[in-house]
mmCIF file as Biopython writes it, N, C-alpha, C and O atoms, coordinates in Angstrom:
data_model
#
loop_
_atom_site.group_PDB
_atom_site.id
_atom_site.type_symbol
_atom_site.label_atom_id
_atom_site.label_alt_id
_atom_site.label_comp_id
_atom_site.label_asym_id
_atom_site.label_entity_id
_atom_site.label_seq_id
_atom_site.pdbx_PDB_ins_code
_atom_site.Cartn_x
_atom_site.Cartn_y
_atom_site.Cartn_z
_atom_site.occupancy
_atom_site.B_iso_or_equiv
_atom_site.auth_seq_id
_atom_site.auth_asym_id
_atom_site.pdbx_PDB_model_num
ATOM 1   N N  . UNK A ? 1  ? -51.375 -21.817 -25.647 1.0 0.0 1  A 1 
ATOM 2   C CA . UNK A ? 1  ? -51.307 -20.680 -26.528 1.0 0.0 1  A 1 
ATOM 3   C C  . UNK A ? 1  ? -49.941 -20.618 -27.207 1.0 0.0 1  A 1 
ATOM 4   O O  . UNK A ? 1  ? -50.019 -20.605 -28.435 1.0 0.0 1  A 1 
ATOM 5   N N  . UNK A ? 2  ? -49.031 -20.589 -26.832 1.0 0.0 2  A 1 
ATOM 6   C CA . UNK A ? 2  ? -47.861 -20.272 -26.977 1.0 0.0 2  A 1 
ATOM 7   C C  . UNK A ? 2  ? -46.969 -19.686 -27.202 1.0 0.0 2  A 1 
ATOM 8   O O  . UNK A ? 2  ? -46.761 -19.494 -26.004 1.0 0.0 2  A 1 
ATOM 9   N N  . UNK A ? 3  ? -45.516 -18.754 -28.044 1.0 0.0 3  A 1 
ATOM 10  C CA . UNK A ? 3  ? -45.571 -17.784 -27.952 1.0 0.0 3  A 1 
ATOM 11  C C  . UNK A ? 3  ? -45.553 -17.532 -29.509 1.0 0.0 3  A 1 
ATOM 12  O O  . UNK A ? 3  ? -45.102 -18.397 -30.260 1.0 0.0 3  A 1 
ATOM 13  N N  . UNK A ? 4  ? -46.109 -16.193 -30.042 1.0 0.0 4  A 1 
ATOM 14  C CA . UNK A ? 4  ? -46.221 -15.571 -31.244 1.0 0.0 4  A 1 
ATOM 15  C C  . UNK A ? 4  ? -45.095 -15.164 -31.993 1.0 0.0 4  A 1 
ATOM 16  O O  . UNK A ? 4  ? -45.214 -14.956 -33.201 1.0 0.0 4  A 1 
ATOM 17  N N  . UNK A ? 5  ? -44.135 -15.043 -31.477 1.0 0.0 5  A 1 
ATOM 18  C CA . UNK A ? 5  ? -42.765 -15.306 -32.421 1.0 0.0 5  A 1 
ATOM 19  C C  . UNK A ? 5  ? -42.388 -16.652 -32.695 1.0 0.0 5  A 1 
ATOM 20  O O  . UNK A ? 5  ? -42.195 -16.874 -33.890 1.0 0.0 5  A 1 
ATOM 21  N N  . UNK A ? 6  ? -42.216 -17.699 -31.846 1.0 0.0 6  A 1 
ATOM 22  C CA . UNK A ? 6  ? -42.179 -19.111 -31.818 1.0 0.0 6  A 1 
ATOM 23  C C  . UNK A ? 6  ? -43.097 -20.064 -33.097 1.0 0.0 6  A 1 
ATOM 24  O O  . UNK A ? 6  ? -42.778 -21.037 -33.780 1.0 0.0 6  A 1 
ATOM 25  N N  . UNK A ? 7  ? -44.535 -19.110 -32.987 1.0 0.0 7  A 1 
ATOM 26  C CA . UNK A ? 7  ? -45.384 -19.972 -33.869 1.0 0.0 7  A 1 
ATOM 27  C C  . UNK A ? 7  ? -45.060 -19.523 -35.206 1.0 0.0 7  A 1 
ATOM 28  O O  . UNK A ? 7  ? -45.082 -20.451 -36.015 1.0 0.0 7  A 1 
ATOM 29  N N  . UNK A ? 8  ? -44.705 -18.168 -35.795 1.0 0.0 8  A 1 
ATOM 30  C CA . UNK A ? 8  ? -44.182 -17.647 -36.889 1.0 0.0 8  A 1 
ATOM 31  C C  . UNK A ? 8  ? -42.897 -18.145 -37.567 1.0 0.0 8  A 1 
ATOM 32  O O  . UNK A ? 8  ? -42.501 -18.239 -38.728 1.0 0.0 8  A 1 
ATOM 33  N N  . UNK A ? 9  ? -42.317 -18.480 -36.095 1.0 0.0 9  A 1 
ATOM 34  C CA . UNK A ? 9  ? -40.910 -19.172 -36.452 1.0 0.0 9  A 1 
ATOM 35  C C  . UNK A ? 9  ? -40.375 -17.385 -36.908 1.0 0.0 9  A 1 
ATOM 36  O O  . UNK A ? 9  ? -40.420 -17.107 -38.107 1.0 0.0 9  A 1 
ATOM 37  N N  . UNK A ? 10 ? -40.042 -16.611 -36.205 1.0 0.0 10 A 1 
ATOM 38  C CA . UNK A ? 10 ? -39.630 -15.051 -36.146 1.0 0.0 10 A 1 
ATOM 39  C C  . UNK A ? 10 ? -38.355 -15.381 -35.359 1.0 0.0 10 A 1 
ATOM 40  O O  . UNK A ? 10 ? -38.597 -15.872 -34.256 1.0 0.0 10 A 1 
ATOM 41  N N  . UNK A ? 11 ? -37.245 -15.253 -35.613 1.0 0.0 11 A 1 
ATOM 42  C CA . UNK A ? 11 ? -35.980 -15.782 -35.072 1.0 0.0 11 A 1 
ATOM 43  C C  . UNK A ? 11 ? -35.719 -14.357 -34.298 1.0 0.0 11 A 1 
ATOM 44  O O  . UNK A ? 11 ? -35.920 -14.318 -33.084 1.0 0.0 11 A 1 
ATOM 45  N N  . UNK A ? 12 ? -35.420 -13.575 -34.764 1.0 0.0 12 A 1 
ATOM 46  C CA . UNK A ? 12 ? -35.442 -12.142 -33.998 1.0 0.0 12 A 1 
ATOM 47  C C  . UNK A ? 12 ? -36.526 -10.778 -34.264 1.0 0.0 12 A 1 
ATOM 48  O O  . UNK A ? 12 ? -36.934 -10.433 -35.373 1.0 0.0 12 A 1 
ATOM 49  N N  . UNK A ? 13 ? -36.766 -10.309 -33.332 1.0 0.0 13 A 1 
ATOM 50  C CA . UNK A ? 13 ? -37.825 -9.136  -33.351 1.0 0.0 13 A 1 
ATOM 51  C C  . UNK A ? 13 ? -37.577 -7.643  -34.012 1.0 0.0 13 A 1 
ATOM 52  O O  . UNK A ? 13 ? -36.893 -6.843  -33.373 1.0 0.0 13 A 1 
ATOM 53  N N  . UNK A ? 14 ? -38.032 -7.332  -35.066 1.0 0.0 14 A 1 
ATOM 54  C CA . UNK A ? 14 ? -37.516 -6.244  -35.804 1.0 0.0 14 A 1 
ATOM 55  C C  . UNK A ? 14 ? -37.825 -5.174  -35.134 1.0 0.0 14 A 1 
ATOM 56  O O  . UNK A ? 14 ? -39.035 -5.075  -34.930 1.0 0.0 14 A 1 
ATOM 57  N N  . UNK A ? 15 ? -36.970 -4.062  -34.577 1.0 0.0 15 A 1 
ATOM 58  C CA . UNK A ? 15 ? -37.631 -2.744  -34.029 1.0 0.0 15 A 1 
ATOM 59  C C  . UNK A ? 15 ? -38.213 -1.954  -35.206 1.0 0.0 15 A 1 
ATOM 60  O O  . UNK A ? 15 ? -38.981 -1.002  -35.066 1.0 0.0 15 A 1 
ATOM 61  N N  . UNK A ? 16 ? -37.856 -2.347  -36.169 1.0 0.0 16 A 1 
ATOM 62  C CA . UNK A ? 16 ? -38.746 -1.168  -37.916 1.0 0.0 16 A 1 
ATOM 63  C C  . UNK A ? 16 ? -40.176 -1.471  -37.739 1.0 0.0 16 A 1 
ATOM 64  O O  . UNK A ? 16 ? -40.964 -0.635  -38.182 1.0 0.0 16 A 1 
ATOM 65  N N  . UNK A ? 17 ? -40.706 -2.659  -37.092 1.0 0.0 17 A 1 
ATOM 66  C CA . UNK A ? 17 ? -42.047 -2.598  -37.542 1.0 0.0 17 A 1 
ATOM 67  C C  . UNK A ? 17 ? -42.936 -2.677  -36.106 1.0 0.0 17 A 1 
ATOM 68  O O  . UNK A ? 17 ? -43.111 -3.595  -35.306 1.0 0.0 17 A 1 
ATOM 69  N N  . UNK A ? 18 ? -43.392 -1.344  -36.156 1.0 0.0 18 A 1 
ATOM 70  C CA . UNK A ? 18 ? -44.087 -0.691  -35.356 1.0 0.0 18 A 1 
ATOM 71  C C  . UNK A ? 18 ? -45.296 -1.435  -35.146 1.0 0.0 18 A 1 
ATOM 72  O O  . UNK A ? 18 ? -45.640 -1.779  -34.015 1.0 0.0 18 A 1 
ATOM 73  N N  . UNK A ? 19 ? -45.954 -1.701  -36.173 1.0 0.0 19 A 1 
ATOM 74  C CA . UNK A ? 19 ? -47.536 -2.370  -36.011 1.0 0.0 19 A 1 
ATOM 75  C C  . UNK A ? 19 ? -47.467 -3.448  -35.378 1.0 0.0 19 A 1 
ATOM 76  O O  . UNK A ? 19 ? -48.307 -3.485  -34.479 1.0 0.0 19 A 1 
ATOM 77  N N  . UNK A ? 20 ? -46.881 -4.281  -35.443 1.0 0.0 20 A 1 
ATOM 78  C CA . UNK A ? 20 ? -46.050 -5.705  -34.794 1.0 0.0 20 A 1 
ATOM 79  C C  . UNK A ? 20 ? -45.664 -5.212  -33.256 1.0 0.0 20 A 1 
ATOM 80  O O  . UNK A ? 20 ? -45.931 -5.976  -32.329 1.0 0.0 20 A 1 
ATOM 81  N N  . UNK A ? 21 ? -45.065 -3.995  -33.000 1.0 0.0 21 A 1 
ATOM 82  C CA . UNK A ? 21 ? -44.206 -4.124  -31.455 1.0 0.0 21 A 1 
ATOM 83  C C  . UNK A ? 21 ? -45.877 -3.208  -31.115 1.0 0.0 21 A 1 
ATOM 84  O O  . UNK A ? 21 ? -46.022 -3.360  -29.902 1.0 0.0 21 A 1 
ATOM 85  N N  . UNK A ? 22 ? -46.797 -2.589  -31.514 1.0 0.0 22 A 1 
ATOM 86  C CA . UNK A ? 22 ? -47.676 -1.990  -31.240 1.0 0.0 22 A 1 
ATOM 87  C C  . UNK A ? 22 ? -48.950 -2.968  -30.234 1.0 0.0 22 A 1 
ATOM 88  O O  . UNK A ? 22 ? -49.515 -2.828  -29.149 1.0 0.0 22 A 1 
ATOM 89  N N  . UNK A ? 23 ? -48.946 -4.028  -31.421 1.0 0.0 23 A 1 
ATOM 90  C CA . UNK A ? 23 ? -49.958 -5.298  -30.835 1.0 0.0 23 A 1 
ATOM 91  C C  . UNK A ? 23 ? -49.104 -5.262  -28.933 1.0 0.0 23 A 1 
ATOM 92  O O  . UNK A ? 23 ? -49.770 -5.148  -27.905 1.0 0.0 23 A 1 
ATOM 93  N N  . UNK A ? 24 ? -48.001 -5.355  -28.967 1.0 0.0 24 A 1 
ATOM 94  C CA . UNK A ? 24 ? -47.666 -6.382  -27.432 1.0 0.0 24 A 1 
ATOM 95  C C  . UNK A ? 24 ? -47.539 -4.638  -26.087 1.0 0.0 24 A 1 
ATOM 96  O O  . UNK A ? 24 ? -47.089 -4.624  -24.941 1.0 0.0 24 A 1 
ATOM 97  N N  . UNK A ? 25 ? -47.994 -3.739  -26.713 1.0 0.0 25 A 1 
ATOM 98  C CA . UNK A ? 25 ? -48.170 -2.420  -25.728 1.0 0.0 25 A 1 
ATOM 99  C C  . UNK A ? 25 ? -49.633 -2.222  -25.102 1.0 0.0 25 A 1 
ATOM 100 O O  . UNK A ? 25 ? -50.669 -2.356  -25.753 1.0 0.0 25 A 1 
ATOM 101 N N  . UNK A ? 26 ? -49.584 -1.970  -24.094 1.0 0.0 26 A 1 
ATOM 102 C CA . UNK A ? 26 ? -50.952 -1.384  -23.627 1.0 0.0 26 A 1 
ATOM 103 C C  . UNK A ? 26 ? -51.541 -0.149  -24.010 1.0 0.0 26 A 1 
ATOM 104 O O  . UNK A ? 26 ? -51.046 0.612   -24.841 1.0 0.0 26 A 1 
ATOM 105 N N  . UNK A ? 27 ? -52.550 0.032   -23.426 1.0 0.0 27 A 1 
ATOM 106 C CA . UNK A ? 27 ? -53.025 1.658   -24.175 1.0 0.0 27 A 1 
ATOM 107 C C  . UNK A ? 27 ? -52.469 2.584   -23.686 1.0 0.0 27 A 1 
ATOM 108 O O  . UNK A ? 27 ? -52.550 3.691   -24.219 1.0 0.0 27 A 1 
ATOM 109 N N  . UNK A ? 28 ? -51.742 2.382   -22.524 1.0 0.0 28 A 1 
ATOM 110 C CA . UNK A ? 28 ? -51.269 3.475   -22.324 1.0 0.0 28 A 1 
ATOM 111 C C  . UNK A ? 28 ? -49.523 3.364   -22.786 1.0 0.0 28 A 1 
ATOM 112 O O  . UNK A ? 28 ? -48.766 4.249   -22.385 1.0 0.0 28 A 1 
ATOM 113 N N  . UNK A ? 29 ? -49.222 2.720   -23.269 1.0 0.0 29 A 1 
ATOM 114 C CA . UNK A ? 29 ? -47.713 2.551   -24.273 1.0 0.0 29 A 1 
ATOM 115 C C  . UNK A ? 29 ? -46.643 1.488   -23.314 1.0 0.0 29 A 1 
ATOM 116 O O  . UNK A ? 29 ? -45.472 1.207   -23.567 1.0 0.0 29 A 1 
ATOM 117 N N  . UNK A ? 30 ? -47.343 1.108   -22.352 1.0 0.0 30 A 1 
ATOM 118 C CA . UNK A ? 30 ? -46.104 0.134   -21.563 1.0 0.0 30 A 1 
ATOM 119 C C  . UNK A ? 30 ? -45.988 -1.050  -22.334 1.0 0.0 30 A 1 
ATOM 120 O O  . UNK A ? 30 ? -46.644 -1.379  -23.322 1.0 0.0 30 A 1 
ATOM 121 N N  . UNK A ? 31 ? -45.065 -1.651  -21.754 1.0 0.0 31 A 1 
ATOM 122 C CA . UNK A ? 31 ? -44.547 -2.923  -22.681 1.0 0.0 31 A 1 
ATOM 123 C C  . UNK A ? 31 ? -45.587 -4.029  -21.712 1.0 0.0 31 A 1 
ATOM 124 O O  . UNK A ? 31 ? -45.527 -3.667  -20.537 1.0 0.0 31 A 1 
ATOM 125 N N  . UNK A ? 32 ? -46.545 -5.310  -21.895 1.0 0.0 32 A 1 
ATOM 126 C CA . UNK A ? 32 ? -47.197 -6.053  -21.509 1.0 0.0 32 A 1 
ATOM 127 C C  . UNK A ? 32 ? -46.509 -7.023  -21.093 1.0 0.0 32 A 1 
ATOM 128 O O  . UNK A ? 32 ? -45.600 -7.468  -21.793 1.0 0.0 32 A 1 
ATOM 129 N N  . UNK A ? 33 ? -46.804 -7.552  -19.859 1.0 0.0 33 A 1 
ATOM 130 C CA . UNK A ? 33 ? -45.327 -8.840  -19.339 1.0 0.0 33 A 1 
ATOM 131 C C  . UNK A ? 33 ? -45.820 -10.234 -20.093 1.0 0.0 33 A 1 
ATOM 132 O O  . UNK A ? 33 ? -46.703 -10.659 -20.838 1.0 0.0 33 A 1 
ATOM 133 N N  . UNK A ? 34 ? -45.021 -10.511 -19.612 1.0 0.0 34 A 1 
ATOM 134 C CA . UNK A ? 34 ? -44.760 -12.490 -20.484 1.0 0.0 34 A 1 
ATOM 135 C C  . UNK A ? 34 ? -46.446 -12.946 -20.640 1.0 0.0 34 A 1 
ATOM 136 O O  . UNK A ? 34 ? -47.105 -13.107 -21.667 1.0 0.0 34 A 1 
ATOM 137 N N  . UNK A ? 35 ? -46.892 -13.096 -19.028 1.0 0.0 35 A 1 
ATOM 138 C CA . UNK A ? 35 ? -48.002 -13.656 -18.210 1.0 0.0 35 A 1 
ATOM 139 C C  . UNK A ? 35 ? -49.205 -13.512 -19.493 1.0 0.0 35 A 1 
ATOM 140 O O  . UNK A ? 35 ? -49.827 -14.437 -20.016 1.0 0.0 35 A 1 
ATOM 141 N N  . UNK A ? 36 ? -49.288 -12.198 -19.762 1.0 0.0 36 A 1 
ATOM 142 C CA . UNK A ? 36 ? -50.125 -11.819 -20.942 1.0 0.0 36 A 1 
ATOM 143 C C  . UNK A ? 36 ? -50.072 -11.801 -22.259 1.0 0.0 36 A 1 
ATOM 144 O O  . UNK A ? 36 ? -50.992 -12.104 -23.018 1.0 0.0 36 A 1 
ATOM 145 N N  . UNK A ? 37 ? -49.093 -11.478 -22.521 1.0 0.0 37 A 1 
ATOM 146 C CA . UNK A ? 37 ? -48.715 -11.837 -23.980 1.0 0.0 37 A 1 
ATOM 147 C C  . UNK A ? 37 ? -48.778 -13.071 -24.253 1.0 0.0 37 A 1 
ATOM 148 O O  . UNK A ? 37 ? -49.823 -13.423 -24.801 1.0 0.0 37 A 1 
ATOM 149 N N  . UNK A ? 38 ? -47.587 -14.285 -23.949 1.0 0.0 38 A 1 
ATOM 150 C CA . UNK A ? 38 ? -47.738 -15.621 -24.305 1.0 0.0 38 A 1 
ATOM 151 C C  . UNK A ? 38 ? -46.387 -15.487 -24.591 1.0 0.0 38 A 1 
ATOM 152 O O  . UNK A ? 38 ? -45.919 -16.590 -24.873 1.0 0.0 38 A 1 
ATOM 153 N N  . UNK A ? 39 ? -45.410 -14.428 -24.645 1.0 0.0 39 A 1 
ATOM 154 C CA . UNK A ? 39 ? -44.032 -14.953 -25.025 1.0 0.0 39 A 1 
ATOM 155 C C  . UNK A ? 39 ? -43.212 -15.258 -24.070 1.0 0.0 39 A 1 
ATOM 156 O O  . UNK A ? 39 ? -43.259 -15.109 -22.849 1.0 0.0 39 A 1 
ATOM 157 N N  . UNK A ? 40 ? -41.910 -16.024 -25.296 1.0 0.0 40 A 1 
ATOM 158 C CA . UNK A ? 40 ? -41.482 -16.922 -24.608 1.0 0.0 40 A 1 
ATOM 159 C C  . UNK A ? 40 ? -40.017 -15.791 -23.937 1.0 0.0 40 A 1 
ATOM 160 O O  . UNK A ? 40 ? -39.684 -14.819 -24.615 1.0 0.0 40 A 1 
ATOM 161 N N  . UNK A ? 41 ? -39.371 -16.067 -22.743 1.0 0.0 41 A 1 
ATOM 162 C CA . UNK A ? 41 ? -38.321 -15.312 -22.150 1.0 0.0 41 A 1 
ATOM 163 C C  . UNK A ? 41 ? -37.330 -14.749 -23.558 1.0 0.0 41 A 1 
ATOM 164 O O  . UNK A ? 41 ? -37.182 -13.609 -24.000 1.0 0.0 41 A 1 
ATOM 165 N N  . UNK A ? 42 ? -36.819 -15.923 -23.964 1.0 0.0 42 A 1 
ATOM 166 C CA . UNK A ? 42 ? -36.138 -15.221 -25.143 1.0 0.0 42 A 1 
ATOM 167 C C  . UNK A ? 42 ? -36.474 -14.042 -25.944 1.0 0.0 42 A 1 
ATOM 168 O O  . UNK A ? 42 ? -35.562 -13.279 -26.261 1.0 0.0 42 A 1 
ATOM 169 N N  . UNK A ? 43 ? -38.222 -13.701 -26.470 1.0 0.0 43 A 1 
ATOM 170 C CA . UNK A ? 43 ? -38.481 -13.212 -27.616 1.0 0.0 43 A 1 
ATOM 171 C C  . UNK A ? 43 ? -38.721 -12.176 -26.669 1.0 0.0 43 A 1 
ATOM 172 O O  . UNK A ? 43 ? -38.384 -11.038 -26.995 1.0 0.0 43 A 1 
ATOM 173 N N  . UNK A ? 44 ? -39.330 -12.396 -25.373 1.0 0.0 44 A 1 
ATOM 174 C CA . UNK A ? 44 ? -39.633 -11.519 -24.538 1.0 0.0 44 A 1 
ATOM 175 C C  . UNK A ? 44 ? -38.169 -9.914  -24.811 1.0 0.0 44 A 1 
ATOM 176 O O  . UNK A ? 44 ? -38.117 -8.789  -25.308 1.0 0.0 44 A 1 
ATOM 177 N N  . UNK A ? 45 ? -37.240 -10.938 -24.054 1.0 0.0 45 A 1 
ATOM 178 C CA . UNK A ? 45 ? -35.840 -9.865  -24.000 1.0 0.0 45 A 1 
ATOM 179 C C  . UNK A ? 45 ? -35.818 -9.176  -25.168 1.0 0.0 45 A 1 
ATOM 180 O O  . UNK A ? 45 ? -36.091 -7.977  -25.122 1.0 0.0 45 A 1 
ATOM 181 N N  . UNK A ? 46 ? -35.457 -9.860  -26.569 1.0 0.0 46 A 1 
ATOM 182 C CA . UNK A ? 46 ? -35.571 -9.101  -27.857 1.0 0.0 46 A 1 
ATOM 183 C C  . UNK A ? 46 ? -36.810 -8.046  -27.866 1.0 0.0 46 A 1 
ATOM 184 O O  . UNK A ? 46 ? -36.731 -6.830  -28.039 1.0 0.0 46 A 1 
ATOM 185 N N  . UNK A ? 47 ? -37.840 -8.736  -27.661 1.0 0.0 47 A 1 
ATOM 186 C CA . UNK A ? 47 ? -38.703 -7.306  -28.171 1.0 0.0 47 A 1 
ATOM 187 C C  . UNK A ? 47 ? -38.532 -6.312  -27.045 1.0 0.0 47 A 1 
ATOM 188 O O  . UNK A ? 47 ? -38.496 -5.157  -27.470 1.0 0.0 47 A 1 
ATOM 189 N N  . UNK A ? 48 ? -38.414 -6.426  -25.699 1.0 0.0 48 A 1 
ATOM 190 C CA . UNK A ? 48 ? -38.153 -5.364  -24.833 1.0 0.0 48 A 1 
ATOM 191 C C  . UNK A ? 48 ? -36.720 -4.307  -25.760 1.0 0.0 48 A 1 
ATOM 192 O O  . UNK A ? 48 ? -36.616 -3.098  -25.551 1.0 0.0 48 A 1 
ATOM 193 N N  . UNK A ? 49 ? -36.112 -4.794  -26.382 1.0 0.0 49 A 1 
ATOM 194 C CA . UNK A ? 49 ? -34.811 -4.000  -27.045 1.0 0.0 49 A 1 
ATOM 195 C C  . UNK A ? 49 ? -35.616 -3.526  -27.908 1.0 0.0 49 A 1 
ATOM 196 O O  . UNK A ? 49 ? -35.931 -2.343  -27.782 1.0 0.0 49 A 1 
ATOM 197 N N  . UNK A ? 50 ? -36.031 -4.110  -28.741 1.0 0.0 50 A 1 
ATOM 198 C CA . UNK A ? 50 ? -37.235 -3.753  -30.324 1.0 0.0 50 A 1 
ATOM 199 C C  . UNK A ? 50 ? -37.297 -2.708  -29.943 1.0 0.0 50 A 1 
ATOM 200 O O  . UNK A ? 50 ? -36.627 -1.823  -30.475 1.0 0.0 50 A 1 
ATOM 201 N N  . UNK A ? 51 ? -38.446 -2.361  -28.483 1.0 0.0 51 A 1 
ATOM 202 C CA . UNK A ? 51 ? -39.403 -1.412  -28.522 1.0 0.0 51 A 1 
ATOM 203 C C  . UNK A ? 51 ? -38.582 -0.507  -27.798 1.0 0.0 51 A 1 
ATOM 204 O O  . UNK A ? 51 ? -38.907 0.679   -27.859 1.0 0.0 51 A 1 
ATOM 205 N N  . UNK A ? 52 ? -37.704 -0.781  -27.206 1.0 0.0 52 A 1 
ATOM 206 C CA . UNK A ? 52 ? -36.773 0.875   -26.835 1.0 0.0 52 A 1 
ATOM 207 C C  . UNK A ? 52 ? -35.982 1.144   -27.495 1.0 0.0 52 A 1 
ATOM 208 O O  . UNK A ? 52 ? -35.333 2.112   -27.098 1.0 0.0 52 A 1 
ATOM 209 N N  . UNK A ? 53 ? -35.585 0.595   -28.687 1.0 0.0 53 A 1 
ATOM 210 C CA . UNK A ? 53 ? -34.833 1.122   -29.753 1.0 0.0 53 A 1 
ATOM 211 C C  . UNK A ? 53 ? -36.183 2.177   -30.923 1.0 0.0 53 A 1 
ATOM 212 O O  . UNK A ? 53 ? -36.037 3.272   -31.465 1.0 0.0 53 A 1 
ATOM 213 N N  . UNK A ? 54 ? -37.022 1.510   -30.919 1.0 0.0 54 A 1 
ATOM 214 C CA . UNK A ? 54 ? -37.915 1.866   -31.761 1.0 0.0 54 A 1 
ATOM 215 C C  . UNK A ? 54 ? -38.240 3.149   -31.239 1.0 0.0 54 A 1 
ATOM 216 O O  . UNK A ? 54 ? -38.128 4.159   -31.935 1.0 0.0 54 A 1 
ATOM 217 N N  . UNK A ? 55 ? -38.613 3.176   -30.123 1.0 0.0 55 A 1 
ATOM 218 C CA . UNK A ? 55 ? -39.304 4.797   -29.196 1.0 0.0 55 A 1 
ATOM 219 C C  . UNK A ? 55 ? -37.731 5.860   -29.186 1.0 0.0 55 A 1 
ATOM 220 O O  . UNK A ? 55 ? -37.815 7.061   -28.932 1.0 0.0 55 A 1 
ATOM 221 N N  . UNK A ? 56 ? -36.297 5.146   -29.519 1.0 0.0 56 A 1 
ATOM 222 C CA . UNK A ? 56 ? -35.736 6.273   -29.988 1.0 0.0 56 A 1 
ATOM 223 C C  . UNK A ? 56 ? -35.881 6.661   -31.147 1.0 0.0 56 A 1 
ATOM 224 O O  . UNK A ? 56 ? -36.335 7.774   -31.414 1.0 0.0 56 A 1 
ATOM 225 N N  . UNK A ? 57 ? -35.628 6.066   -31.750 1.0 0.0 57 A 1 
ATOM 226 C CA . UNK A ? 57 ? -35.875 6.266   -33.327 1.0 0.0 57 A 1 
ATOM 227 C C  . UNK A ? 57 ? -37.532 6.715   -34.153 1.0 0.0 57 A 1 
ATOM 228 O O  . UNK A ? 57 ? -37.820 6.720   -35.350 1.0 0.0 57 A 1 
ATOM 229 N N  . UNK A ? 58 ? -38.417 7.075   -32.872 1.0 0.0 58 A 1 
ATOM 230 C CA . UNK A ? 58 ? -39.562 7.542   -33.467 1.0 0.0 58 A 1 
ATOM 231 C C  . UNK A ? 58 ? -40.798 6.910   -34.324 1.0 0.0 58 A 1 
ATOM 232 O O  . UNK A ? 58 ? -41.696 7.257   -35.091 1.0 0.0 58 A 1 
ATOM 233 N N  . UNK A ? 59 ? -40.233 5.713   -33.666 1.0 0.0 59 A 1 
ATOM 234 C CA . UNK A ? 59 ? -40.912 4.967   -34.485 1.0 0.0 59 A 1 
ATOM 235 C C  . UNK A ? 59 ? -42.537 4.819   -33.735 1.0 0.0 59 A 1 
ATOM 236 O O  . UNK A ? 59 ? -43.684 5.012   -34.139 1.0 0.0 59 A 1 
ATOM 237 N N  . UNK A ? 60 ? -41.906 4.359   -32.405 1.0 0.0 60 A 1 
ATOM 238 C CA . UNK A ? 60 ? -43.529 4.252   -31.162 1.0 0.0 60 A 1 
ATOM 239 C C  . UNK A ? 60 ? -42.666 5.486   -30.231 1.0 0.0 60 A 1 
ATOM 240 O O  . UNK A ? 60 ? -41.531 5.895   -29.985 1.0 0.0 60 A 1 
ATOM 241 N N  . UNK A ? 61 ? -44.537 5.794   -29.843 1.0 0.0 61 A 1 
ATOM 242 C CA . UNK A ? 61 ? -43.919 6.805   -28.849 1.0 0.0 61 A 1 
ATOM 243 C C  . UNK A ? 61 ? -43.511 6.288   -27.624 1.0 0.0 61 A 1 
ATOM 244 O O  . UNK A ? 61 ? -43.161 5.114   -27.501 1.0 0.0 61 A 1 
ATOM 245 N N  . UNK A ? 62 ? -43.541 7.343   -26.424 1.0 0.0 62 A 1 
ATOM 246 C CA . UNK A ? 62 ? -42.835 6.992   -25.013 1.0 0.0 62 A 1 
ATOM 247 C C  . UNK A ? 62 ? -44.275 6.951   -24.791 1.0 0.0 62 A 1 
ATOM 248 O O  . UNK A ? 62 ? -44.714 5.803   -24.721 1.0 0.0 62 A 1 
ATOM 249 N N  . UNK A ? 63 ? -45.418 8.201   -24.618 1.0 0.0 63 A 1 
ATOM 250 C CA . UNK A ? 63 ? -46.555 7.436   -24.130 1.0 0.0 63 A 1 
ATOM 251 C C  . UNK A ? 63 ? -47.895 7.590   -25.031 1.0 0.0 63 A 1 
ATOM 252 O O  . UNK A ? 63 ? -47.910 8.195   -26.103 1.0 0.0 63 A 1 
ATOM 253 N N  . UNK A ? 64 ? -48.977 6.982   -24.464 1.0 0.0 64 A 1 
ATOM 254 C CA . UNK A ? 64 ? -50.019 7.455   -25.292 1.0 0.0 64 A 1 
ATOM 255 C C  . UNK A ? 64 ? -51.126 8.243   -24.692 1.0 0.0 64 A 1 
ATOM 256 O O  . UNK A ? 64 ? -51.392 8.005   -23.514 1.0 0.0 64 A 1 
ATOM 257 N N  . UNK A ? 65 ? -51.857 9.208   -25.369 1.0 0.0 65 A 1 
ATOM 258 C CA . UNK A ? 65 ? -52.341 10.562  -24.797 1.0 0.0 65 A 1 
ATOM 259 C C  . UNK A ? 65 ? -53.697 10.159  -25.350 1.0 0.0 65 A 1 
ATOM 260 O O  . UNK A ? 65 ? -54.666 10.905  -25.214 1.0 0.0 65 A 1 
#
């Protein structure tokens, strides 16, 4: 499979785009580990920052209802 930033060739993970950090959350708003997603440790770490920068800034919430 491999990982989805890797195949895009996405050098770093933007926290602005919500629809993008939205795909790698569960329904209930947690962040999904490596095992499932397909990413790689690197993109992993970045988007873990993405998406808690993003849930300050209002972008994703903290949970989903």
């Amino acid at each position: 499979m491999g990982c989805y930033f890797c195949q895009r060739n996405i050098k770093e993970v933007d926290w602005k785009n919500g629809r993008l950090l939205s795909k790698f959350l569960s329904a209930s708003g947690k962040i999904k580990p490596r095992k499932k997603t397909g990413t790689c440790a690197l993109h992993q770490r970045q988007f873990k920052k993405a998406v808690k920068r993003a849930r300050e800034m209002a972008i994703l919430s903290f949970t989903k209802k």
